[in-house]
N, C-alpha and C positions, 0 to 999 in steps of 0.2 A: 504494500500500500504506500503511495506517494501522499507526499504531506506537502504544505505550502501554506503564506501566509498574506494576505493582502489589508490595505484600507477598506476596502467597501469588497463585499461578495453581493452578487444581485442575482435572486432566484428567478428568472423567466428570459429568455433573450427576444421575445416578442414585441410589438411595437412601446410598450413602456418602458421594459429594461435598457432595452439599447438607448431609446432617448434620454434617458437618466443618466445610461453611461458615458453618452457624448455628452451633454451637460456637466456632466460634474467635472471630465479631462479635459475640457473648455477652458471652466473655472479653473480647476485645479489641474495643472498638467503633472505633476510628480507624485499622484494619486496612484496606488496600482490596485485596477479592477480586474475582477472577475465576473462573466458573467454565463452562466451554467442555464441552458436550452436542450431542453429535451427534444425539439427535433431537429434536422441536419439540417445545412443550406447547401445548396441554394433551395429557397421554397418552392413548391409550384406558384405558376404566373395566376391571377384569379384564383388566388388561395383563398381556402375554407373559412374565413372572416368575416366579418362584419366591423364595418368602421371605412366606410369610404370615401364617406363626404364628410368634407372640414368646411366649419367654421371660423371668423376671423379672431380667435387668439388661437386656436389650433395654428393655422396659418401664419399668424405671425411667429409663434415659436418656433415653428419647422423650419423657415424662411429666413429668422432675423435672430432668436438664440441658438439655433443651433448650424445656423450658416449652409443650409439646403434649398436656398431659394434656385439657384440655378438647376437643380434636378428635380425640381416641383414645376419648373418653366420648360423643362426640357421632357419630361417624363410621365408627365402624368397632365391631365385635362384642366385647361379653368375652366372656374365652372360660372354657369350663367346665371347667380342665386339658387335662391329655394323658388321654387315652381309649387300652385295648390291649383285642382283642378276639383272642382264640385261636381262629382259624374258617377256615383254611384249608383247604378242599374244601365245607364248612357251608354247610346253608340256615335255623338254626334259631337266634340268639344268646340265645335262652333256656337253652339248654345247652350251654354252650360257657363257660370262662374269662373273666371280664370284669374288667379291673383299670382302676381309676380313682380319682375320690372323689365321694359324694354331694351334697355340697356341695362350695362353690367356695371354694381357700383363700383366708386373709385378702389376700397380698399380687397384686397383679391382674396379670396379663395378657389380649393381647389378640389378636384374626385382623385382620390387617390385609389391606385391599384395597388391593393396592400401585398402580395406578393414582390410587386418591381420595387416598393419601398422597400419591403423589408430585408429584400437581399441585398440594395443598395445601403440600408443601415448598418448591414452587419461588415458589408467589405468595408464600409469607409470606420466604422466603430478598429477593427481589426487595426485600418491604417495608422489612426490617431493614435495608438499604441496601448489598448483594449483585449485584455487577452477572453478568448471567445469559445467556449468546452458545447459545439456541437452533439445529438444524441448524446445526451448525459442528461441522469436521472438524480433527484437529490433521494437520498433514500433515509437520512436524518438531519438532525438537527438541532444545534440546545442554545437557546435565549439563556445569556449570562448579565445578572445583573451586577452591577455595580464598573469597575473599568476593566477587568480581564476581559479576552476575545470571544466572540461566540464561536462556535465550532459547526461544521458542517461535513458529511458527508455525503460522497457521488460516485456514482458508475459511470463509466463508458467505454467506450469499444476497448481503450486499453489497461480496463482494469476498475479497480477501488483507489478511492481517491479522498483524501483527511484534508479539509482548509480551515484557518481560523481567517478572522474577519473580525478588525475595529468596526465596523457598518456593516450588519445583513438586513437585506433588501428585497423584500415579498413582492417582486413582479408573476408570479403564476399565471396569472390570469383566476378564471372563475374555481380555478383548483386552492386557491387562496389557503397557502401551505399555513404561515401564519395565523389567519383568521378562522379558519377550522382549526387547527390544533388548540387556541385559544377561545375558542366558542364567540366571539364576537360576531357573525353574522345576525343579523336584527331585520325582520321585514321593516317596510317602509309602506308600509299601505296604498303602494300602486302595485294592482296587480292587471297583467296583459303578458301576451304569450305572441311569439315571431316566427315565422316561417322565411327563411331564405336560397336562392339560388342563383347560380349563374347562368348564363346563355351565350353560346359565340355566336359573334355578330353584334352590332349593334342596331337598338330599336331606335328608329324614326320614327318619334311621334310626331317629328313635324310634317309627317307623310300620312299620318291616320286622319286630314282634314283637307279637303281639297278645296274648302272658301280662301279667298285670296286674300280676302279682308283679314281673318285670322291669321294667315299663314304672316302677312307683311307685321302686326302688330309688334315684332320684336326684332331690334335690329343690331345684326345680322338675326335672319330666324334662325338659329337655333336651338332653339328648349330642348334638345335631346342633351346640351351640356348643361343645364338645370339637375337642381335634387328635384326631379317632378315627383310632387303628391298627388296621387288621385285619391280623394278622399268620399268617406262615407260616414254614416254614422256608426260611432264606437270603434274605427279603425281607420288606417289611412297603408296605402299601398307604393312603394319608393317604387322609383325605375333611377338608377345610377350609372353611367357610361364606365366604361375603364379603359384605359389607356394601350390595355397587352388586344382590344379588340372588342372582350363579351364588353355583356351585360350584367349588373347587380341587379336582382328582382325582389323585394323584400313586402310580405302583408306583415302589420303589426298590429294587435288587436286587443282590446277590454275583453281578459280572458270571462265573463259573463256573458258578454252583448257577441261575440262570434267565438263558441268555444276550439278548442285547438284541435280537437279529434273531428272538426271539418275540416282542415288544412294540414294535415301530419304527414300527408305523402307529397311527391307531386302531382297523380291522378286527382286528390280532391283538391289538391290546392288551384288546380285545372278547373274542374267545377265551380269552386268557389268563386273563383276570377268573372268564369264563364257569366254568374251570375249578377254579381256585384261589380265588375272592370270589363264590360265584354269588349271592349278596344283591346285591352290587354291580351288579354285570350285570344283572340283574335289573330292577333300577332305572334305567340307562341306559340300557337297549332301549324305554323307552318315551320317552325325549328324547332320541332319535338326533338328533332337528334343532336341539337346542340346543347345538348343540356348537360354541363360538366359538374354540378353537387347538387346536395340540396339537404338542408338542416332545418331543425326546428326547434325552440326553444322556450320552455314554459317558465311562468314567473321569472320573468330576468333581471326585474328590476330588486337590487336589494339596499339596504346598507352594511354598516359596522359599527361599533362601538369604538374602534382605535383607530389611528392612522401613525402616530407618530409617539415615537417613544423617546425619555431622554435616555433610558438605558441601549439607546445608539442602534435602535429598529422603527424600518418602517414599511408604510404597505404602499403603492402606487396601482392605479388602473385597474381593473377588471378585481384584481386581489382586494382591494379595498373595497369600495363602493361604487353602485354602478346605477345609472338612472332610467332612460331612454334613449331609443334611437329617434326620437322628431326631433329637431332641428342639433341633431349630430352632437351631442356635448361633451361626447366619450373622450375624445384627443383632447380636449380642453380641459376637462378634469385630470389625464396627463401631464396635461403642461401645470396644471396649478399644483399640484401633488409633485410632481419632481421639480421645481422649482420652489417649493417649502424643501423640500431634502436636502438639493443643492445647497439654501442656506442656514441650517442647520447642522451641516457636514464641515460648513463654513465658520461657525461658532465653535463646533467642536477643534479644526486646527489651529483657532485662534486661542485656546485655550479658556475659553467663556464657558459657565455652566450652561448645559443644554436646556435642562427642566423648562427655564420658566420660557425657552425661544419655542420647544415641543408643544407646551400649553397653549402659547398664544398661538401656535399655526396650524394646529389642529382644530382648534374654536374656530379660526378663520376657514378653515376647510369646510369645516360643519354646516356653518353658518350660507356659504355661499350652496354647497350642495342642497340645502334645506331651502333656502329661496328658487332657486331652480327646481326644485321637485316642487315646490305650487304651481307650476304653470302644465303638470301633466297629472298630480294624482286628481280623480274623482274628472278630469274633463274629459277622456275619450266619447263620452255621447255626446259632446258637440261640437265633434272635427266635420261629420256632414254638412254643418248648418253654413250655406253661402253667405248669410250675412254677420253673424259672430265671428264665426272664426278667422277672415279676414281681419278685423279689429282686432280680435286677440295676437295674434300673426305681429302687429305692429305691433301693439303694447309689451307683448314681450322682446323684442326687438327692442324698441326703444330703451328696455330695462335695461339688456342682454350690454347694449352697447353704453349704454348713459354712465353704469356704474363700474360692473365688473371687467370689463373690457380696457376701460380707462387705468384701473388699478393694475394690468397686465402690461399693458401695451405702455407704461409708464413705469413700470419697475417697481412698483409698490406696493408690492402683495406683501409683505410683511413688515412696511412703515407703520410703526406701532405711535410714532405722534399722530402720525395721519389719520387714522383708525381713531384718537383720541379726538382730535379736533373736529370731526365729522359725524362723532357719535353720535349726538342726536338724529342725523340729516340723515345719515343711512337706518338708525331705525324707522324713521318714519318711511324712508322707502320701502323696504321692508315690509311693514303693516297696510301698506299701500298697496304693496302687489296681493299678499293673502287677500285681501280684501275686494280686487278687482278681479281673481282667478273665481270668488264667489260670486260675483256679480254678472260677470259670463255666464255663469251656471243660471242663473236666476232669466238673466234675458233670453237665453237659449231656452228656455223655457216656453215662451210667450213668443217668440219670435215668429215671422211670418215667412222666414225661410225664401225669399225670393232668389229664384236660381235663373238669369239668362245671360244670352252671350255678350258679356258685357267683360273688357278686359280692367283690375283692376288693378292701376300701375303703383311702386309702393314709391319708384323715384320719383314721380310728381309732387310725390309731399314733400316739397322744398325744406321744410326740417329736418326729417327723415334722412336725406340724403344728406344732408350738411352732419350728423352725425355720426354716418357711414364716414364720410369724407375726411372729417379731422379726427380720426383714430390715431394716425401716425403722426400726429403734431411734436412737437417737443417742449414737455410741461415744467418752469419750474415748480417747488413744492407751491409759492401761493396761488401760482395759475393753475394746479389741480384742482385744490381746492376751491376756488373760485368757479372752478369747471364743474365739480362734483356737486357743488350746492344748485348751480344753475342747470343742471341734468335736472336733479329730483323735480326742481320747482316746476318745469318741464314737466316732470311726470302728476303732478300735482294738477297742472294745468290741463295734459293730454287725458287725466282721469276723468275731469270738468266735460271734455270736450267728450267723453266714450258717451257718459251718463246723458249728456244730449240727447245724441247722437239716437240711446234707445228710447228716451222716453219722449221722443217723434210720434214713435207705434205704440206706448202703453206708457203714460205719465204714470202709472202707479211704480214705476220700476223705479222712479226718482224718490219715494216714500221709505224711510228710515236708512235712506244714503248719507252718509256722512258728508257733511256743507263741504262742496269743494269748490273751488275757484271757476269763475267762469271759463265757458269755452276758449281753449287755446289753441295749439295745433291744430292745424286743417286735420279732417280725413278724405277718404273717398269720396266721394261723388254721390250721393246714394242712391241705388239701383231703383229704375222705376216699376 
């Protein structure tokens, strides 16, 4: 049995481990990692994943902390936003609810083929000077408290293998070596279940509509480089391009409102489409043979009780907590979780107690995964509705980018004055968005659901896009804060502006709403 001993050991070499590992030999280049992957590389191309489409602090991380903007530009698709399509039972998306934008905002993202990334992660992890144990199995493992090293052991092809480790690192994935050994998994009371697959070839949906008027609405037309959602009630349906050629096809669904044992194969999940996406369907019956996986996935949404520890552990990605796939938050919680590690690893070589750095960035973890989980648990029955969910679409959005994006895209996920001086302004953001996640639930209710061909663009709202746009600004500290107060009030005002917006169609929806500022932010147009 070989023995060895490094700074950091990182259990998973999947897309969170390697990102962690080039982050932290970034930061710290005289670090020596390990990182132990149970399967080989290179991966297949349209590998068995899910996680394709990034949002903009995914994006920014891949791009700008970890210096892969040029293999994001060269290898993988931009992507043309998120795409929503109101078309469940529909064969015609010329008539039917279409929200998106015509153009593509300023700040980029992108559809990743998580294969071509993640064989490119691993070569270039290698290059950085990342040492990288293919097929290898952990087969133990013991959390040591206090400052001795943890210990680990592995198999692979050449054998048993002894490492200790000042840093061990729970990237597993959903096998969350840590988090199960330690019983910390905890439901989070969203419960839905996911069917996925791939397809070669890629789907033209810009070709499933032969009106001309639809077709030119986006320019260049093409919505096939969209996250397009085709949506219905209690579930919503990806179509994701990828770069090696297929297609990503994924239904996600309120495991009550479409149970999973309608969609557990590919033949019902055929049916299912057939029924509820028949565009979709449609288009698959003629590439029944291109059909390279297909998985399914019950209860996926979970949490944990831990993420970071001072006794020099912690969990990142899939291993930790995981939320949904609607508007893609997975690489994002990535980049927030290995960027707390990063600076934590950072305290630990500067010789600073870790404790109270572990407290405070795991609260901040908590905190921001628990305001993102209001915008999915209890709402999947009103991803159908054409006229809510648009507005929800922005509102989260606007949260999405006003607050936490700001705090990324500005280096200050762990600015603990920051955090002090905005106290109150982010809790009331905070109790602003619970509060508006129930008030959809409430209009969706009473709504009169008007669905026609009507496109609604999200860049027209000249706010909207000015939000998008100055993401990559350069903030001193008093111009974030200046920035972060003047988001909320924004959102204070766009709340003004929802609450409107519904009690148009039913004034009683305005009754025990909390006084909020008149209408501010434009929205859409409202459909006639």
């Amino acid at each position: 049995m070989t023995a060895s001993s490094h700074d950091v050991v990182i259990m998973g070499g999947g897309l969170a481990g390697l990102t962690l590992a080039m982050q932290l030999k970034g930061r710290f280049p005289d670090l020596t990692i390990l990182v132990i992957e149970r399967h080989r590389h290179p991966v297949p191309l349209a590998a068995h994943k899910v996680g394709e489409s990034t949002v903009e602090i995914a994006a920014h991380y891949f791009a700008h902390t970890l210096g892969l903007r040029d293999h994001l530009e060269r290898d993988h698709i931009h992507k043309f936003g998120f795409r929503f399509f109101f078309s469940d039972g529909k064969d015609d998306l010329a008539n039917v609810t279409e929200s998106g934008v015509r153009r593509v905002f300023p700040t980029p993202s992108y559809q990743l083929d998580r294969g071509v990334l993640e064989n490119y992660l691993a070569e270039e992890a290698v290059c950085r000077g990342i040492e990288l144990r293919g097929g290898a199995v952990v087969r133990s493992f013991g959390i040591i408290q206090g400052d001795e090293p943890h210990t680990l052991r592995y198999v692979d092809d050449s054998g048993e293998h002894e490492a200790q480790a000042r840093w061990l690192i729970d990237a597993s994935g959903r096998a969350g070596l840590i988090r199960r050994k330690f019983d910390f998994t905890r439901d989070n009371g969203h419960h839905a279940n996911a069917v996925w697959f791939r397809m070669e070839g890629r789907m033209d949906i810009d070709g499933w509509c032969n009106d001309a008027d639809w077709q030119n609405r986006c320019v260049p037309p093409e919505r096939w480089r969209s996250t397009n959602h085709l949506c219905g009630p209690g579930y919503w349906l990806w179509l994701i391009p990828l770069s090696s050629g297929a297609h990503s096809v994924g239904i996600v669904a309120d495991a009550e409102m479409h149970p999973i044992e309608g969609m557990r194969t590919f033949d019902k999940a055929m049916q299912w489409m057939h029924k509820h996406q028949p565009l979709v369907a449609r288009d698959l019956e003629k590439r029944r043979d291109g059909l390279l996986d297909f998985a399914f996935l019950r209860n996926y949404s979970y949490t944990t009780t831990r993420m970071f520890s001072a006794d020099r552990w912690a969990l990142t990605g899939e291993a930790g907590a995981f939320l949904d796939p609607f508007y893609s938050p997975g690489s994002d919680f990535i980049a927030i979780a290995n960027t707390y590690i990063t600076m934590l690893v950072g305290h630990d070589l500067a010789g600073e107690p870790v404790a109270p750095w572990a407290r405070l960035y795991e609260r901040l973890f908590f905190s921001f995964y628990e305001n993102t989980l209001q915008m999915y648990r209890d709402q999947y029955p009103l991803f159908g509705d054409p006229e809510v969910m648009p507005i929800k679409v922005v509102w989260d959005y606007a949260y999405y980018w006003g607050v936490l994006c700001q705090l990324m895209f500005q280096n200050r996920l762990g600015d603990a004055a920051l955090f002090a001086a905005l106290g109150p302004e982010l809790e009331s953001a905070r109790v602003l968005n619970i509060a508006m996640q129930a008030f959809f639930r409430r209009w969706h209710s009473v709504s009169r659901q008007r669905n026609t061909g009507v496109m609604l663009d999200q860049g027209e709202l000249d706010w909207f896009h000015q939000m998008n746009n100055g993401l990559h600004d350069e903030l001193s500290h008093e111009d974030l804060v200046d920035r972060l107060r003047t988001n909320v009030a924004l959102l204070q005002s766009l709340a003004g502006s929802i609450v409107a917006r519904a009690a148009e169609d039913d004034p009683d929806l305005a009754d025990g709403v909390t006084p909020m500022p008149a209408p501010g932010p434009a929205l859409f147009t409202r459909v006639a």
